[in-house]
N, C-alpha and C positions, 0 to 999 in steps of 0.2 A: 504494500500500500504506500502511496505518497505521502507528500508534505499536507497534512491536519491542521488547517486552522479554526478558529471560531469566533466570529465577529457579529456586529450589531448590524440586524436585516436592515438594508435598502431598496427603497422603490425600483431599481435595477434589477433588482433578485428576484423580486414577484413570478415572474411565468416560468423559471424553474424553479419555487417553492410550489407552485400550480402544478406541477408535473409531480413533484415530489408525493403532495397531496393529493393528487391524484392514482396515483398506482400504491396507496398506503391506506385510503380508508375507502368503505364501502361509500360513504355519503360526506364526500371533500367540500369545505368550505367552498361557499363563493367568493370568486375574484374580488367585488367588490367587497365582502366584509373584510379581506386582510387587506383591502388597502386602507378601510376605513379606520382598521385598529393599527396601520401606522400612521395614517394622518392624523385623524382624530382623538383618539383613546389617550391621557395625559399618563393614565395608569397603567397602560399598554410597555412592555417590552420583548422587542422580538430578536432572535439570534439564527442566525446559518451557520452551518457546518460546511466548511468544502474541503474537499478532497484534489489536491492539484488543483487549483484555482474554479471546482464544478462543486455545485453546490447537489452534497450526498443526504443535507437532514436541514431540518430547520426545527425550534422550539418558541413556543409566545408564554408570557407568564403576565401577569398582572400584580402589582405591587401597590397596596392599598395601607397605611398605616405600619400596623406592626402584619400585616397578611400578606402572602404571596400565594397566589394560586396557579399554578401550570395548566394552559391555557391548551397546549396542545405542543408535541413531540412526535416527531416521524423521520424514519432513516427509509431513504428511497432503498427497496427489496435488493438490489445489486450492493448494497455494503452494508448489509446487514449480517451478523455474526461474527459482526469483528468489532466487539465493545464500543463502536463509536455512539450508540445508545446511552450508555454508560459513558462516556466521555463528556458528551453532552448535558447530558442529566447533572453531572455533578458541575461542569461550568456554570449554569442557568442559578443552582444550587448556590454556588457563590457568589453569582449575582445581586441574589436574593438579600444574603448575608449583609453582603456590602453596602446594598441600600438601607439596610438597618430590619426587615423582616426576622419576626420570632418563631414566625409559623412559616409552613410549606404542606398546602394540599392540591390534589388533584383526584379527578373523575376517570376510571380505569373501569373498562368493560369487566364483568365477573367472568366472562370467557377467556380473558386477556391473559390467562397465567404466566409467558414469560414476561410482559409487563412488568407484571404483579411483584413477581421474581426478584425481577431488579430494582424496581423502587424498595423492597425490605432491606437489598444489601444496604442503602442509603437509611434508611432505620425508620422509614415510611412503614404507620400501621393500619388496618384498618379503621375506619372511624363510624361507620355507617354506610346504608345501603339508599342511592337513587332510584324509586323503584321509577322503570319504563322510560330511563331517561337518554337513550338511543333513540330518533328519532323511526331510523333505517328497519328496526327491528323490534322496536320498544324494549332492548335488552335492559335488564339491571346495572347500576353501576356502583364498583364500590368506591368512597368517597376514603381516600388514603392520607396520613398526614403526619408529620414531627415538627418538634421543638427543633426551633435553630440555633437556640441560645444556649 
């Protein structure tokens, strides 16, 4: 694998984050909403992963007081199983930190077990169940979460 960087998403980025999201969820944001959560959203923060200068992942979190909420995380299926999941997760992760957040949650399909998997190694537990909160499917979601401090 190449040179891994991780930087803060660009309007530039948009139609291969689109591609990304797109071969990564059954029911992929629309265009317009992530440009709106980087235009608009004050709370909004978005990050890409690239791989040799191609963007392989992207992540959105939102930073509200002492909250951080993971907005949404995907590694395009070509470099997936090779921790950049994990790599990312934990940048986003320090992110969070830095802004001053105490908390860290997110909404993870109950299907999702290596998801799941990985958010524990970062010491994410479960907190609660969304029921029907997949639009796609009406699947369950569990609502995961740690102390940052």
């Amino acid at each position: 694998m190449g040179d891994v960087v991780i930087r803060e998403m660009e309007l530039s980025d948009i139609d291969d984050v689109m591609e990304v999201e797109k071969n990564s969820f059954v029911t992929p944001w629309p265009r317009n909403i992530m440009m709106q959560e980087l235009n608009d959203n004050m709370y909004a923060h978005y990050f890409v992963l690239l791989v040799d200068d191609q963007v392989a992942g992207y992540a959105g979190m939102w930073h509200v007081i002492d909250d951080a909420q993971i907005t949404t995380i995907a590694i395009t299926p070509a470099y997936r199983g090779k921790k950049l999941g994990e790599t990312l997760f934990l940048y986003v992760m320090k992110q969070a930190i830095g802004m001053g957040a105490k908390r860290l949650s997110l909404e993870v399909r109950v299907s999702n077990i290596a998801a799941q998997r990985m958010y524990r190694k970062f010491g994410l537990v479960p907190g609660g169940i969304r029921k029907h909160y997949y639009t796609d499917n009406q699947e369950d979601a569990i609502v995961m979460w740690v102390n940052l401090s």
